[in-house]
PDB file of the backbone (N, CA, C, O) and the ligand in Angstrom, with CONECT records:
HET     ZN  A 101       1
ATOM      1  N   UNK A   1       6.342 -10.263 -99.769  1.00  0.00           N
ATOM      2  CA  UNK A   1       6.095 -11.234-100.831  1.00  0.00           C
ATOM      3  C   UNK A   1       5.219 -10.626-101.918  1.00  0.00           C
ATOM      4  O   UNK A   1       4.115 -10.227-101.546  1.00  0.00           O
ATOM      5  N   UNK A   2       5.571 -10.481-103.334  1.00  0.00           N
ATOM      6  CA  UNK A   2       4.617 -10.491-104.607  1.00  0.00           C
ATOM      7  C   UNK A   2       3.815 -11.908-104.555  1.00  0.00           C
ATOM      8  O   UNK A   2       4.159 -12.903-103.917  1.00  0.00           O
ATOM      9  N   UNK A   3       2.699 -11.766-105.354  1.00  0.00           N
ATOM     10  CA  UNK A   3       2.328 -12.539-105.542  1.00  0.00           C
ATOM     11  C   UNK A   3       3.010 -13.908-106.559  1.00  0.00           C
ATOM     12  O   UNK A   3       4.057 -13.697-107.171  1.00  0.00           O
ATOM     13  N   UNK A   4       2.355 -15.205-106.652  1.00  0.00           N
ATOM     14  CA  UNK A   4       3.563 -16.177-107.557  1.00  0.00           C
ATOM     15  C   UNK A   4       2.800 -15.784-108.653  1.00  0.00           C
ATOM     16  O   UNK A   4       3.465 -16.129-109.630  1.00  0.00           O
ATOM     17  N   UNK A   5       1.647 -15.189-109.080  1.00  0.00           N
ATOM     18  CA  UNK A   5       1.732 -15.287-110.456  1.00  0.00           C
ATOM     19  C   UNK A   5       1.464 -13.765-110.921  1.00  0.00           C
ATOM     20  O   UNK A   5       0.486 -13.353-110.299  1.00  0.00           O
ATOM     21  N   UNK A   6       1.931 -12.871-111.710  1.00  0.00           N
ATOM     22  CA  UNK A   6       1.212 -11.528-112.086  1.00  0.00           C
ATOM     23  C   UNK A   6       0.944 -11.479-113.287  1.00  0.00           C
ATOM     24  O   UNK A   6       1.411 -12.314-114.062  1.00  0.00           O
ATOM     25  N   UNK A   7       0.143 -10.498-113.689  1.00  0.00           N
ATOM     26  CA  UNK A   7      -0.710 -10.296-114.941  1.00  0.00           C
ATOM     27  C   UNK A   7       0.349  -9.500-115.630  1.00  0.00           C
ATOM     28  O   UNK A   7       1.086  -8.744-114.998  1.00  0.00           O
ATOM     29  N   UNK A   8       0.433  -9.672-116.982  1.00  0.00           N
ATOM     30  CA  UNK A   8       1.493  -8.927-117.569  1.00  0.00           C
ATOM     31  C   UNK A   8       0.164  -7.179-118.114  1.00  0.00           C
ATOM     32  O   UNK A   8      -0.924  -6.763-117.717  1.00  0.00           O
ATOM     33  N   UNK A   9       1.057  -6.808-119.029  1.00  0.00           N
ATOM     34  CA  UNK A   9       0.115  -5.662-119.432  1.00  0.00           C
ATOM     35  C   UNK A   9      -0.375  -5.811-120.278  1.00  0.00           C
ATOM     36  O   UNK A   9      -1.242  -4.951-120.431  1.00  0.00           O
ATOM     37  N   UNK A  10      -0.294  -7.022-121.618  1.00  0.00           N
ATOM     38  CA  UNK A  10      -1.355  -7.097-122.269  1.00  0.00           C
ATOM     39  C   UNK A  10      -2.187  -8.140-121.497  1.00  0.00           C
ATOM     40  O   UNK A  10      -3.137  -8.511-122.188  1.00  0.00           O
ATOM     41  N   UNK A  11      -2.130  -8.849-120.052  1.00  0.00           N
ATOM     42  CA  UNK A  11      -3.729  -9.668-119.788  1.00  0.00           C
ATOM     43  C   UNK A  11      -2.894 -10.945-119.707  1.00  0.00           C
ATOM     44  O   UNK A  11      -3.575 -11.927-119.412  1.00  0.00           O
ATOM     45  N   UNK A  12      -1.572 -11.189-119.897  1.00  0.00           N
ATOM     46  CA  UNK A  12      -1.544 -12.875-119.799  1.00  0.00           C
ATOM     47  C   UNK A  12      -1.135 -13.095-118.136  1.00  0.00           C
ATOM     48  O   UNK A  12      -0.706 -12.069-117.607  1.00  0.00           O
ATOM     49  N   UNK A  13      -1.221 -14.363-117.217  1.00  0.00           N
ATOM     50  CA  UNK A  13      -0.343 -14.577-116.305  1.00  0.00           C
ATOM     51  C   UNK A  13       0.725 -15.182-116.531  1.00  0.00           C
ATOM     52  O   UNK A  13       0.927 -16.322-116.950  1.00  0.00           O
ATOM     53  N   UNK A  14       1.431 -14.341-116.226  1.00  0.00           N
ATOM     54  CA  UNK A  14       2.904 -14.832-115.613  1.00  0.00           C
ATOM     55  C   UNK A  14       3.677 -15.393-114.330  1.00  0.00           C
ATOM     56  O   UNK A  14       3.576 -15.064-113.148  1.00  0.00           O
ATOM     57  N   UNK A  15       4.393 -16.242-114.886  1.00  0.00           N
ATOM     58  CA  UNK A  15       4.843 -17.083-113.324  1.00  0.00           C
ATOM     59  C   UNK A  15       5.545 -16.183-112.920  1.00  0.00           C
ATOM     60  O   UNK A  15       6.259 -15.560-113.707  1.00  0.00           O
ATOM     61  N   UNK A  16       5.509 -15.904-111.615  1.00  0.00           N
ATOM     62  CA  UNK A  16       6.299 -15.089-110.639  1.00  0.00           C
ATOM     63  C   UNK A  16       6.973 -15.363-109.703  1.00  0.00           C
ATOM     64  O   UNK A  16       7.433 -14.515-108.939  1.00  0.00           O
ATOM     65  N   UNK A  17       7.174 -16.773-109.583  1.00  0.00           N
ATOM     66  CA  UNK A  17       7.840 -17.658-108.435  1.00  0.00           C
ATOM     67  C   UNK A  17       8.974 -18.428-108.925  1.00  0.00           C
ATOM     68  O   UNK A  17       9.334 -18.598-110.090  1.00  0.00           O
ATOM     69  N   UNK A  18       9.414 -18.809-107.974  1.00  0.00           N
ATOM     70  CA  UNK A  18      10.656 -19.968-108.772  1.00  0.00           C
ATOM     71  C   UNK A  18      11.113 -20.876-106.829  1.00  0.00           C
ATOM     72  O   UNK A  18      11.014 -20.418-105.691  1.00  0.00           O
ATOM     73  N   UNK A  19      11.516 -22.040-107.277  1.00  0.00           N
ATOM     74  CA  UNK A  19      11.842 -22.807-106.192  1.00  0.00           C
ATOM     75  C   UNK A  19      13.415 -22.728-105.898  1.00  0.00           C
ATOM     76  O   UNK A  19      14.395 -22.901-106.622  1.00  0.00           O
ATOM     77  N   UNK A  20      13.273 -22.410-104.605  1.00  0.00           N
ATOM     78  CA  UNK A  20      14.667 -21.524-103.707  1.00  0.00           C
ATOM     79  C   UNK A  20      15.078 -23.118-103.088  1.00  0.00           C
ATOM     80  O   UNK A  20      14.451 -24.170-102.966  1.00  0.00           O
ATOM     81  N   UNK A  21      16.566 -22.641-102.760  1.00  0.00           N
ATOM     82  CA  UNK A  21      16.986 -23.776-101.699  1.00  0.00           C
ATOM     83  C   UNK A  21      17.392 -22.953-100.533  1.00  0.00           C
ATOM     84  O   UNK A  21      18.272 -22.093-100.527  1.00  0.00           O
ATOM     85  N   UNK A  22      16.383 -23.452 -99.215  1.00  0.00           N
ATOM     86  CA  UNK A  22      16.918 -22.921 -98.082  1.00  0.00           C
ATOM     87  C   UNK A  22      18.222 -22.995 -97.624  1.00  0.00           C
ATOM     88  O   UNK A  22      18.614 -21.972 -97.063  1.00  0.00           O
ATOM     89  N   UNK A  23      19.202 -24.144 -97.723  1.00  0.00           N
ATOM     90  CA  UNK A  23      20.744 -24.486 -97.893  1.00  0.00           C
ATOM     91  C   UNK A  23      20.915 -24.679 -99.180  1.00  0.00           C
ATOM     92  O   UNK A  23      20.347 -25.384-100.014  1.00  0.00           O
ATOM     93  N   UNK A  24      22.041 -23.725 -99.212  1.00  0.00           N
ATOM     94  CA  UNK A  24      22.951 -23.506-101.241  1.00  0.00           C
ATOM     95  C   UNK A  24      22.913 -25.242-101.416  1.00  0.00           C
ATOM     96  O   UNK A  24      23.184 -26.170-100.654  1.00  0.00           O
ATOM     97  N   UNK A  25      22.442 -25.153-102.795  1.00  0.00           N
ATOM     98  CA  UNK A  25      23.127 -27.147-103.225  1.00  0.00           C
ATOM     99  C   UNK A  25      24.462 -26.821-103.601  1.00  0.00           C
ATOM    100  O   UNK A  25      25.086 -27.795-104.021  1.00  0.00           O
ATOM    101  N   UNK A  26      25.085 -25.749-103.578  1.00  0.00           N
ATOM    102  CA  UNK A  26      26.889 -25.796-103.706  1.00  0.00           C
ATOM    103  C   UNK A  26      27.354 -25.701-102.507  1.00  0.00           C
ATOM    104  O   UNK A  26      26.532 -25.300-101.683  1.00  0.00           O
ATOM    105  N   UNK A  27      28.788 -26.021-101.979  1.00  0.00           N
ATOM    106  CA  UNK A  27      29.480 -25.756-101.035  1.00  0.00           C
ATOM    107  C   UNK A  27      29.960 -24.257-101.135  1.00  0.00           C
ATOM    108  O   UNK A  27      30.596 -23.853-102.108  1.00  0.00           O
ATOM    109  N   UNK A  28      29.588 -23.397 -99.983  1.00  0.00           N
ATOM    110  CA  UNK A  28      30.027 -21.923-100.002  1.00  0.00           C
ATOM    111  C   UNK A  28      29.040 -20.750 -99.841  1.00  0.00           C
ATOM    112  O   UNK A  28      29.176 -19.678 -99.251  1.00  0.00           O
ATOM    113  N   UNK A  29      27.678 -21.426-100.756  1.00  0.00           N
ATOM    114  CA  UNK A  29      27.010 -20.554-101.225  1.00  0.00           C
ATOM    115  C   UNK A  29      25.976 -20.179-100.077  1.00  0.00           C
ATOM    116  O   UNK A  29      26.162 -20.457 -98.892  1.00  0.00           O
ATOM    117  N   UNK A  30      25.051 -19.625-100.490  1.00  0.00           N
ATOM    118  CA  UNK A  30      24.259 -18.899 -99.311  1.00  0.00           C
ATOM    119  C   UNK A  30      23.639 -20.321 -98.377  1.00  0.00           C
ATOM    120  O   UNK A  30      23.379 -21.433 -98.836  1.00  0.00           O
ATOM    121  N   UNK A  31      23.509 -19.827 -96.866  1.00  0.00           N
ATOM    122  CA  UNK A  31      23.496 -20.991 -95.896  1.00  0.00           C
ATOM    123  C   UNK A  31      24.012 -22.350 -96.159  1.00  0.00           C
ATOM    124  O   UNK A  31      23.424 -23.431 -96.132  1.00  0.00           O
ATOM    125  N   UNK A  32      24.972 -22.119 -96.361  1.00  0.00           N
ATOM    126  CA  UNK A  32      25.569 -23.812 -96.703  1.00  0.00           C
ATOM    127  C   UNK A  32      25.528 -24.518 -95.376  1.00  0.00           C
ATOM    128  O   UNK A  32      25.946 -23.897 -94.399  1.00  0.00           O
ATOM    129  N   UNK A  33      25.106 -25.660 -95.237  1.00  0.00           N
ATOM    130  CA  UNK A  33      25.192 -26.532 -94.847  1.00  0.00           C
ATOM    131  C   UNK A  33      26.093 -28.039 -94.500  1.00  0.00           C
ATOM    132  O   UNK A  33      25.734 -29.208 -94.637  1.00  0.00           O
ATOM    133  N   UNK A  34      27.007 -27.630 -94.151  1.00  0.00           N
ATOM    134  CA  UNK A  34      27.954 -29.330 -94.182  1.00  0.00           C
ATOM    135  C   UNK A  34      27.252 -30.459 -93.405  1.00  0.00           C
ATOM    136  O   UNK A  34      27.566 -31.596 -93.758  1.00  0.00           O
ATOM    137  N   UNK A  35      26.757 -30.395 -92.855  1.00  0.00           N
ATOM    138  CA  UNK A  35      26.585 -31.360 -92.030  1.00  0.00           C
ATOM    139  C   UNK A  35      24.982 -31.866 -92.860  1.00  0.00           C
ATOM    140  O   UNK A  35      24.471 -32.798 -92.239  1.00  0.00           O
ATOM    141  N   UNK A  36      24.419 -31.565 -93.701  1.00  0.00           N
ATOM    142  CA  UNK A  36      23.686 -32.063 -94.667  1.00  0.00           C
ATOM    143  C   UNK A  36      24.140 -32.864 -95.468  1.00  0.00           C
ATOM    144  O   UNK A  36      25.297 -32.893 -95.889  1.00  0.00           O
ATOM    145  N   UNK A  37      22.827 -33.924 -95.870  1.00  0.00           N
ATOM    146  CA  UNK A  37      23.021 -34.887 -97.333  1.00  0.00           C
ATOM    147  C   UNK A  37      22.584 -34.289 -98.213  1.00  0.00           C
ATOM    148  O   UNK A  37      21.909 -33.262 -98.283  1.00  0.00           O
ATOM    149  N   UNK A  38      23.128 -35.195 -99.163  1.00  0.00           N
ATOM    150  CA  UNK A  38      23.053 -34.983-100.778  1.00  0.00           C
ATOM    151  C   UNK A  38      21.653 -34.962-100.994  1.00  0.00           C
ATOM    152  O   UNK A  38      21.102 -34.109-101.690  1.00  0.00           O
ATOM    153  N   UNK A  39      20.817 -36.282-100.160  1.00  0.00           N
ATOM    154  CA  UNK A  39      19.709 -36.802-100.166  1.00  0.00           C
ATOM    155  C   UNK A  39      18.553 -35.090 -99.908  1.00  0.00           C
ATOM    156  O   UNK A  39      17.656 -34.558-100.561  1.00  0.00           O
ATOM    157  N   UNK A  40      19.382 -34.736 -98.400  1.00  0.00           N
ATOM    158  CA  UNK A  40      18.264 -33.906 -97.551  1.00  0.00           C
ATOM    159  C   UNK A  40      18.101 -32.473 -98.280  1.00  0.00           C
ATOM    160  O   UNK A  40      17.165 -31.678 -98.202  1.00  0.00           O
ATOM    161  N   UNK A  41      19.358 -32.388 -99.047  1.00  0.00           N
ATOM    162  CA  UNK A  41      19.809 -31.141 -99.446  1.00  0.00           C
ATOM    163  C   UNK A  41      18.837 -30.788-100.577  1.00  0.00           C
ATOM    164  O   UNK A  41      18.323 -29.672-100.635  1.00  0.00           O
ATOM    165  N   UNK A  42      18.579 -31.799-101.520  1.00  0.00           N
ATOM    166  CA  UNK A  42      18.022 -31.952-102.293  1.00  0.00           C
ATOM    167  C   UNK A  42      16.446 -32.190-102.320  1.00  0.00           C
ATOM    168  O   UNK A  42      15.771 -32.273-103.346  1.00  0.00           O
ATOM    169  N   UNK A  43      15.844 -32.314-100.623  1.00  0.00           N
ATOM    170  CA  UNK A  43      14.589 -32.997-100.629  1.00  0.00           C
ATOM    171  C   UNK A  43      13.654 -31.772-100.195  1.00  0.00           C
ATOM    172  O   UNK A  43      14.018 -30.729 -99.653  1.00  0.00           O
ATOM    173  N   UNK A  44      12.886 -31.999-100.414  1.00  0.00           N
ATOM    174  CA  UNK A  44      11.412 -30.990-100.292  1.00  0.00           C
ATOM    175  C   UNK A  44      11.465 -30.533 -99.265  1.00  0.00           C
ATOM    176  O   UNK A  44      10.894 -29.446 -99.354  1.00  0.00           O
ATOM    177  N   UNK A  45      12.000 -30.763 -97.743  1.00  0.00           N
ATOM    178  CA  UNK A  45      12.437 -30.236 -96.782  1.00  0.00           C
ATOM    179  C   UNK A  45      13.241 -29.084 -97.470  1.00  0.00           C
ATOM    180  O   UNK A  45      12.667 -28.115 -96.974  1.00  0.00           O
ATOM    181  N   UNK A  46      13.991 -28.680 -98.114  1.00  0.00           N
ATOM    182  CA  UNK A  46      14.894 -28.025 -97.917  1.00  0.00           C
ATOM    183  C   UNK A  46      14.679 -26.986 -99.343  1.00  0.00           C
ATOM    184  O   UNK A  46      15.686 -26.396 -99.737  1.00  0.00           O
ATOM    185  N   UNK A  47      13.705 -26.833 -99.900  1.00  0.00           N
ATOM    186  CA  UNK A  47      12.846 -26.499-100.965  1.00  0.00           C
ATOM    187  C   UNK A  47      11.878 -25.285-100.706  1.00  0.00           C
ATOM    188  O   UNK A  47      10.852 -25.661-100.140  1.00  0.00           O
ATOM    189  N   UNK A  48      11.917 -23.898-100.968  1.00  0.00           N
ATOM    190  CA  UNK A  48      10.990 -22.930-100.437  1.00  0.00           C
ATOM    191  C   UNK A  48      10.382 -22.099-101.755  1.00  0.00           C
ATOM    192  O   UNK A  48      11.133 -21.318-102.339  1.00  0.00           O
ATOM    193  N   UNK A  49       9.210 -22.256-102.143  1.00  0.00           N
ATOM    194  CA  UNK A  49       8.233 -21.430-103.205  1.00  0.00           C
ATOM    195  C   UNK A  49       8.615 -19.735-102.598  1.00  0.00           C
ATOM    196  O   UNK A  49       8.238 -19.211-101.550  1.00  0.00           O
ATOM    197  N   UNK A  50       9.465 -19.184-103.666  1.00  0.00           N
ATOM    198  CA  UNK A  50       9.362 -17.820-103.321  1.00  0.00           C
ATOM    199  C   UNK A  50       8.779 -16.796-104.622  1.00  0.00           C
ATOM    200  O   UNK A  50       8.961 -17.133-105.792  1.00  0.00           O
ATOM    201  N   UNK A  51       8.173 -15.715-104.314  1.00  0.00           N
ATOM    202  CA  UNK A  51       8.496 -14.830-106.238  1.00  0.00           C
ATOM    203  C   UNK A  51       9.724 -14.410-105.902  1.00  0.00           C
ATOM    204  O   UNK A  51      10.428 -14.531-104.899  1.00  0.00           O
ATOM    205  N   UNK A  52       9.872 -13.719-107.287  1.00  0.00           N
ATOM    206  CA  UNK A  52      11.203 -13.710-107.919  1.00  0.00           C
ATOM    207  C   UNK A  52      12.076 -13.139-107.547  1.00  0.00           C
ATOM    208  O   UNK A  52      13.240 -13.524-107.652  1.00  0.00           O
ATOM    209  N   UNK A  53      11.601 -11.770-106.870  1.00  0.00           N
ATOM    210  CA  UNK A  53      12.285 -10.712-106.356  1.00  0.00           C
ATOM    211  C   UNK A  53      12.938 -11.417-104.600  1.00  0.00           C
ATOM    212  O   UNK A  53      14.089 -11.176-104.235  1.00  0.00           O
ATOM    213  N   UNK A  54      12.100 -12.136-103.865  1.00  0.00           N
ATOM    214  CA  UNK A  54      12.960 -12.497-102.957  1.00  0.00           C
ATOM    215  C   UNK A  54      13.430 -13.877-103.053  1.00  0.00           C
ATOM    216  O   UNK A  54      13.901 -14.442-102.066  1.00  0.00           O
ATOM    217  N   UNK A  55      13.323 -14.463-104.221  1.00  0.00           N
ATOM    218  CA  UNK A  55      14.608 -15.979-104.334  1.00  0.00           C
ATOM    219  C   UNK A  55      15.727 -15.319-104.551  1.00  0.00           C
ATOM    220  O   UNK A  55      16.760 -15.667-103.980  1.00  0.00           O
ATOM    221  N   UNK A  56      15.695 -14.275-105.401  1.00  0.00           N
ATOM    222  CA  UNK A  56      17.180 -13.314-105.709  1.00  0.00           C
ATOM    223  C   UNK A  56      17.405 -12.919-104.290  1.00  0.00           C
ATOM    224  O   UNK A  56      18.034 -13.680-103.554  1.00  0.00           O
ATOM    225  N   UNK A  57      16.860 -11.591-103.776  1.00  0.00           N
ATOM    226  CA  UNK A  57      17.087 -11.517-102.663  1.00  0.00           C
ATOM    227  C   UNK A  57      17.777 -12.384-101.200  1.00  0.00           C
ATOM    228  O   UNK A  57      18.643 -12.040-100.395  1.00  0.00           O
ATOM    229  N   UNK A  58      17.031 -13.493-101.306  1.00  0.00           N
ATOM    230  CA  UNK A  58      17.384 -14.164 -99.967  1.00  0.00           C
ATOM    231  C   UNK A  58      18.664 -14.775-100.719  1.00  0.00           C
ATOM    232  O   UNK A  58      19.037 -15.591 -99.875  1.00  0.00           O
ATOM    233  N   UNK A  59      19.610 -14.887-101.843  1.00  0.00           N
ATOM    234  CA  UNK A  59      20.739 -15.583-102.175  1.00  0.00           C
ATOM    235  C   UNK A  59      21.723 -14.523-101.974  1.00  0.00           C
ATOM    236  O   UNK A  59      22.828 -14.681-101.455  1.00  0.00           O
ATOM    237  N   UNK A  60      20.970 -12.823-102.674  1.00  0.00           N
ATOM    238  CA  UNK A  60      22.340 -12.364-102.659  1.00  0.00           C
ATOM    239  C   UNK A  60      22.925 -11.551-101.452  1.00  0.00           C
ATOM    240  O   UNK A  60      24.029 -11.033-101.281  1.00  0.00           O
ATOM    241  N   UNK A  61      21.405 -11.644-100.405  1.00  0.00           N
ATOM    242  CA  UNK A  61      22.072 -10.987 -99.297  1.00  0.00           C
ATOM    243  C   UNK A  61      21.711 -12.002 -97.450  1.00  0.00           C
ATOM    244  O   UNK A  61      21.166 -11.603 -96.421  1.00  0.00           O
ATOM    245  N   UNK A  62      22.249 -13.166 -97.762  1.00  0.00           N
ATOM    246  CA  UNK A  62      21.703 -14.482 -97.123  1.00  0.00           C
ATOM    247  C   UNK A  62      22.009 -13.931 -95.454  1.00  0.00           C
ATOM    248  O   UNK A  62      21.459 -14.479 -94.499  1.00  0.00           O
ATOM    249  N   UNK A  63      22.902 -12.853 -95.313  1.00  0.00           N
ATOM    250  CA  UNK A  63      22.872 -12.779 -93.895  1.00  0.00           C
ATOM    251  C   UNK A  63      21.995 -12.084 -93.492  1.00  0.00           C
ATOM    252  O   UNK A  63      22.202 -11.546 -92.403  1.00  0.00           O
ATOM    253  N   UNK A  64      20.568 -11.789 -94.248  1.00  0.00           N
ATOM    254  CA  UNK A  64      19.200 -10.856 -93.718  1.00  0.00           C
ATOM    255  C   UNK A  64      18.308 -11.974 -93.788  1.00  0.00           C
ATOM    256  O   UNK A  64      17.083 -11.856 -93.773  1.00  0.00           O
ATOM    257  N   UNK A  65      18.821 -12.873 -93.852  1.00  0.00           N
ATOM    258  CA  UNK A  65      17.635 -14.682 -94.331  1.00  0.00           C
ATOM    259  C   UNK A  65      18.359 -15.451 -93.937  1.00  0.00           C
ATOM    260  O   UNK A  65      18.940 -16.114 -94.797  1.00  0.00           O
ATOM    261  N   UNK A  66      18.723 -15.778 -92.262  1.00  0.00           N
ATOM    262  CA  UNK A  66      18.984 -17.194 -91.879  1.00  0.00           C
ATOM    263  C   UNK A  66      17.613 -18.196 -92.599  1.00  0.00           C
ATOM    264  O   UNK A  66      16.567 -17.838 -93.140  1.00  0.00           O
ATOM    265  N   UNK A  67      18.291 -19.822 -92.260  1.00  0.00           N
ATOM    266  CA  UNK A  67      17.801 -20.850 -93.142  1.00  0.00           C
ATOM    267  C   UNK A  67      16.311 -21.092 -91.895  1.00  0.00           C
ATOM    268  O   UNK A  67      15.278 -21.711 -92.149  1.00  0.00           O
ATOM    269  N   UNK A  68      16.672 -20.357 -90.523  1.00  0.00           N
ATOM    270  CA  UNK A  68      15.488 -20.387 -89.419  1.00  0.00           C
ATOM    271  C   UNK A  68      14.080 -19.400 -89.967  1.00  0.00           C
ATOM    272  O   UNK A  68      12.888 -19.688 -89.866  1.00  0.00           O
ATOM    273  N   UNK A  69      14.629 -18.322 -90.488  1.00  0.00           N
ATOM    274  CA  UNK A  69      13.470 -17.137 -90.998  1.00  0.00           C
ATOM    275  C   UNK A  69      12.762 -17.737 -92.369  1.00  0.00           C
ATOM    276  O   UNK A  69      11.609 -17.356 -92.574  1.00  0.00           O
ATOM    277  N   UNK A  70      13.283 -18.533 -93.206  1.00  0.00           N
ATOM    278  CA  UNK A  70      12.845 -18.869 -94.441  1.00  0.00           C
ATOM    279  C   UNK A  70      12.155 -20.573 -94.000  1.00  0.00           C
ATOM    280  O   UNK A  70      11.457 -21.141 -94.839  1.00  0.00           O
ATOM    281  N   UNK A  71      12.363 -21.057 -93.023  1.00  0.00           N
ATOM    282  CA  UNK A  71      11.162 -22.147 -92.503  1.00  0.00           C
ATOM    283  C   UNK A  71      10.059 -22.180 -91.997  1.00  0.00           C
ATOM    284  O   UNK A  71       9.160 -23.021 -92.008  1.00  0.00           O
ATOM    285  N   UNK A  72      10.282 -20.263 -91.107  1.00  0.00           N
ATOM    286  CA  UNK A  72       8.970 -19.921 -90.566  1.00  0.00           C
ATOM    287  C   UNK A  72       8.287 -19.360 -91.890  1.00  0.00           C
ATOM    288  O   UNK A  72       7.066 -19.514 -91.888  1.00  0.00           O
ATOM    289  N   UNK A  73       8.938 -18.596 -93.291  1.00  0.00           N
ATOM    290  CA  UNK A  73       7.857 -18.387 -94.460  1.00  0.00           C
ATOM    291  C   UNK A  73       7.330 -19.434 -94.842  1.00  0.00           C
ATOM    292  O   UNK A  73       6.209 -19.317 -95.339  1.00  0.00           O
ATOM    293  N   UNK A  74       7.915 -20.765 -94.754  1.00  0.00           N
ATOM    294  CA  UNK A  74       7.548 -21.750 -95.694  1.00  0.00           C
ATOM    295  C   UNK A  74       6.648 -22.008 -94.549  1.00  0.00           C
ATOM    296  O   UNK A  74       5.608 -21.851 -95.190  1.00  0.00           O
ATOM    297  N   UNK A  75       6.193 -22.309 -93.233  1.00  0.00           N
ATOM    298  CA  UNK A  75       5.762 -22.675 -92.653  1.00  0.00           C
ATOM    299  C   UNK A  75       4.261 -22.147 -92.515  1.00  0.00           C
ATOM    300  O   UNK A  75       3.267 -22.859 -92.374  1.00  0.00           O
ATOM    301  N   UNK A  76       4.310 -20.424 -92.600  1.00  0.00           N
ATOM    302  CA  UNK A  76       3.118 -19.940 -92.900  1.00  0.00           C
ATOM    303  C   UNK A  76       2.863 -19.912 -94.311  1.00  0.00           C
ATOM    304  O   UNK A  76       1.789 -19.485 -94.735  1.00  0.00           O
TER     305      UNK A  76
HETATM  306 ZN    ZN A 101       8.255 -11.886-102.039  1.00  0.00          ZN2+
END
């Protein structure tokens, strides 16, 4: 993990995070979920604070990030 916010090089912070979905909100996409709601899919349960480099990461290579490994990050 980077940190969520880094210092640019002239001194400002920058956001470094962005909010991941542990199950894709599309059908197909990384850990999809069928047997999920619209409701759950969408709810803070299912919502993980990552930086930037691994929200990309955990989408484009989702079979190194079951939706079990990204509950124990959110968890610690
Ligand atoms: Zn990271």
């Amino acid at each position: 993990m980077q940190s969520l916010y880094r210092v640019s090089e002239t001194g400002e912070r920058i956001l470094n995070s962005e909010v991941a979905h542990i199950h894709a909100r599309r059908e197909g996409g990384p850990r999809w979920n069928a047997a999920m709601s619209r409701e759950e899919n969408r709810g803070f349960g299912n919502l993980i604070l990552l930086c930037k480099p691994h929200a990309s990461e955990v989408d484009d290579t989702p079979q190194h990030f079951p939706a079990e490994l990204l509950r124990e990050w959110k968890r610690a």
